[in-house]
C-alpha positions in Angstrom: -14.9 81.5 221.3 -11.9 82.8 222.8 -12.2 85.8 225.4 -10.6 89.2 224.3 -10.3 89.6 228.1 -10.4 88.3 231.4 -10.1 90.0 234.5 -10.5 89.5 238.2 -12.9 92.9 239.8 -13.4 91.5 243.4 -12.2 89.0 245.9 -13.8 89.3 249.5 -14.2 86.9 252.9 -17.3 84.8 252.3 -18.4 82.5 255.1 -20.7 79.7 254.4 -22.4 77.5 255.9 -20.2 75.3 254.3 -17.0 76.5 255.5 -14.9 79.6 254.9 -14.2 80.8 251.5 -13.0 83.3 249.5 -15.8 84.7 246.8 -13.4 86.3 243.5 -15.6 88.0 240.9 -15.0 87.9 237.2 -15.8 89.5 233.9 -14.5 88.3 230.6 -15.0 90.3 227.5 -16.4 87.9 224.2 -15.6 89.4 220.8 -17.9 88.7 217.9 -19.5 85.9 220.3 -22.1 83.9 218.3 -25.2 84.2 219.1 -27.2 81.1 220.8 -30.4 81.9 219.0 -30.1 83.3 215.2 -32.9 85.4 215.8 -31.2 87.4 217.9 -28.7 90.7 216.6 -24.9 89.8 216.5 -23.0 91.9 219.4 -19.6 93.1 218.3 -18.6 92.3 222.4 -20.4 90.8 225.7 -19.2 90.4 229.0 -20.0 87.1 230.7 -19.7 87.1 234.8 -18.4 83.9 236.6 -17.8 84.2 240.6 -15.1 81.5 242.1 -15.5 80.4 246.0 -12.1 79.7 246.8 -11.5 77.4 250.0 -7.6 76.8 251.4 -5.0 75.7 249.6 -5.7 75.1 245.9 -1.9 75.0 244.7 -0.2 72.1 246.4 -2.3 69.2 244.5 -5.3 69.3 241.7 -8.0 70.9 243.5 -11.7 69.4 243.3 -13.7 71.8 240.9 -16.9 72.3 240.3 -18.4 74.2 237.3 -21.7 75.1 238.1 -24.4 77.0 235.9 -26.6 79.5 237.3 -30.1 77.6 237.8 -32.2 79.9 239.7 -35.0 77.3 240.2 -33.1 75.1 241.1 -30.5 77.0 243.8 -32.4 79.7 244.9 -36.3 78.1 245.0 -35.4 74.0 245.3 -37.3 73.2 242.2 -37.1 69.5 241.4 -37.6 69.8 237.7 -33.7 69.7 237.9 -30.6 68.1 239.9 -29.2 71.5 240.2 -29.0 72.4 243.7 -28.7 68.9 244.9 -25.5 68.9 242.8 -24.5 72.7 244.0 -24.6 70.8 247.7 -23.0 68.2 246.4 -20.0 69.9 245.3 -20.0 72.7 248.0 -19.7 69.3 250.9 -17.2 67.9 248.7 -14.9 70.5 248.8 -15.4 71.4 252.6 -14.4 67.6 253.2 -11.1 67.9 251.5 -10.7 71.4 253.1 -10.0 72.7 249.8 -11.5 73.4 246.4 -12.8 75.9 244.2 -16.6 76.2 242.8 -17.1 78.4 239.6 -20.8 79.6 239.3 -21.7 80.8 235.8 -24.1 83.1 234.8 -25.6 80.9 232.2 -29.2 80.5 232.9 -31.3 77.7 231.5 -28.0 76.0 229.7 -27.4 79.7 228.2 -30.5 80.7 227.2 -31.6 83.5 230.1 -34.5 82.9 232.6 -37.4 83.9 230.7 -36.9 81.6 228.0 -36.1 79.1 230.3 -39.8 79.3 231.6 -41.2 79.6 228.5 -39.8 75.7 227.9 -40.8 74.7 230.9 -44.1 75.8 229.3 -43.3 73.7 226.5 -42.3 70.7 228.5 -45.4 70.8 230.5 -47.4 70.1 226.8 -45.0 67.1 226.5 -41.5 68.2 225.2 -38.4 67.5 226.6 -35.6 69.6 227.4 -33.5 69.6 224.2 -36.8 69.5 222.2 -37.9 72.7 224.1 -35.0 74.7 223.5 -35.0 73.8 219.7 -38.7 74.7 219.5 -37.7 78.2 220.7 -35.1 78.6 218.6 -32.0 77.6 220.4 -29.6 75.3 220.5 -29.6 72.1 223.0 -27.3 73.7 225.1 -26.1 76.9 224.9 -22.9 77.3 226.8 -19.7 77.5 226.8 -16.8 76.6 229.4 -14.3 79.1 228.5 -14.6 81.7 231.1 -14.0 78.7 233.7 -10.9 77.8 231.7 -9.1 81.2 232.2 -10.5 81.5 235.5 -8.7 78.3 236.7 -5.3 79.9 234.3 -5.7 83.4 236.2 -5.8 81.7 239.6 -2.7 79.3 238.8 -4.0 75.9 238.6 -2.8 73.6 236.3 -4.6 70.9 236.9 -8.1 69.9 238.7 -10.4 67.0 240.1 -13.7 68.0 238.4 -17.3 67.1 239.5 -19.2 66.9 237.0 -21.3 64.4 235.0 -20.9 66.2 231.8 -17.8 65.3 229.2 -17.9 68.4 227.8 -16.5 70.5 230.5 -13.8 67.7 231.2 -12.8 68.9 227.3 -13.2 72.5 227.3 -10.9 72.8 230.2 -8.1 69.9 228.7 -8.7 72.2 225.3 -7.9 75.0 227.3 -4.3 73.5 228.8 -5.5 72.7 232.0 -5.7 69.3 233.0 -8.2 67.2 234.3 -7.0 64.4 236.3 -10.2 62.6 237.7 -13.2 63.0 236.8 -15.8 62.8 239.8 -19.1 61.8 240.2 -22.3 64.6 240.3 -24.7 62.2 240.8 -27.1 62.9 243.0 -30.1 60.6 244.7 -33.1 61.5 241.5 -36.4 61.9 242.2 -39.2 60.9 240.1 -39.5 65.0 239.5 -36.8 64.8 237.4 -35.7 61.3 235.9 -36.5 62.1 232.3 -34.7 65.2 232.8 -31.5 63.2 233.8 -32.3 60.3 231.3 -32.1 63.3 228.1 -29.3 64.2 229.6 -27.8 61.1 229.2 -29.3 59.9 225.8 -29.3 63.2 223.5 -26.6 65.3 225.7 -24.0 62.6 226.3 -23.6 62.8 230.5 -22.6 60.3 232.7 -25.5 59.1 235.0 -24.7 55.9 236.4 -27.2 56.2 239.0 -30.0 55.7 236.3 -28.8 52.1 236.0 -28.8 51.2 239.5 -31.9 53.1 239.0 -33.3 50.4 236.6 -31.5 48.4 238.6 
């Protein structure tokens, strides 16, 4: 779905306890977007938000990226349904190692579905269902997102090309789709926890990420 827009409408000093960024807001403007559940009434427009943490210099080599979705469970409350936050770390420590990087937080709740229904599968996956089945039961789709926004971000802010954590092939193809390259693919994997290994193991087997750490699991 291409964007009709995409602008930049903030970019303030952020300091983390990670290290020193910069935190850039951005709206993009979706015309005739589809909808992720056919229940709900086509919009003519929405406006998705993304924020980028920026840390020092992005342009001289392919910064490490992260695109991260918006899991309020996960990165606000440390739920361990999910890998989320551990990854959000992950990436965040990543790119204060290298001293520079860029993290692109999504607001894309529950793989695109929005909070509420997000709890209501939890609901359903507490009688037994997984994650994709859970969605579907409500009327969605597997996974509801899309990488775009990210895509343009990286365009607006100059880069070319990135070193991407992520797990997921997906992103690696929305962004080469989108004409930015990606020229290694890193690792997200995180230590699991019992919590959530048949959330990582759907992942793998109906959604098509990368978990190598489930083998040395097994292993």
């Amino acid at each position: 779905m291409p964007f009709e827009s995409v602008k930049k409408v903030a970019d303030a000093d952020f300091p983390t306890r990670w290290g020193h960024f910069r935190i850039l807001g951005f709206e993009g403007v979706l015309a005739n977007p589809e909808p992720c559940n056919p229940e709900e009434q086509a919009a003519a427009r929405r406006v998705e938000g993304a924020v980028a943490l920026v840390m020092g210099d992005v342009h001289s080599a392919p910064p490490i990226v992260r695109i991260h979705s918006q899991c309020l469970t996960g990165d606000v409350f440390h739920s361990l349904r999910c890998d989320c936050r551990l990854q959000l770390e992950l990436a965040l420590t990543k790119i204060t190692e290298a001293g520079a990087g860029i993290l692109i937080y999504e607001q894309q709740e529950g793989r695109g579905i929005g909070l509420m229904a997000k709890l209501k599968a939890y609901e359903l996956q507490d009688q037994g269902l997984d994650t994709v089945e859970a969605n579907v039961q409500l009327g969605y789709k597997p996974d509801c997102r899309e990488f775009e926004l990210p895509a343009e971000i990286l365009k607006q802010l100059g880069i070319p090309a990135v070193r991407l954590i992520t797990n997921n092939p997906e992103k690696v193809q929305a962004l080469e789709s989108a004409g930015v390259r990606v020229t290694e693919r890193i690792s997200a994997a995180v230590e699991p926890e019992e919590t959530f290994l048949r959330y990582l193991r759907v992942k793998r087997e109906k959604m098509g990420h990368l978990h190598e750490e489930l083998e040395e699991k097994r292993g």
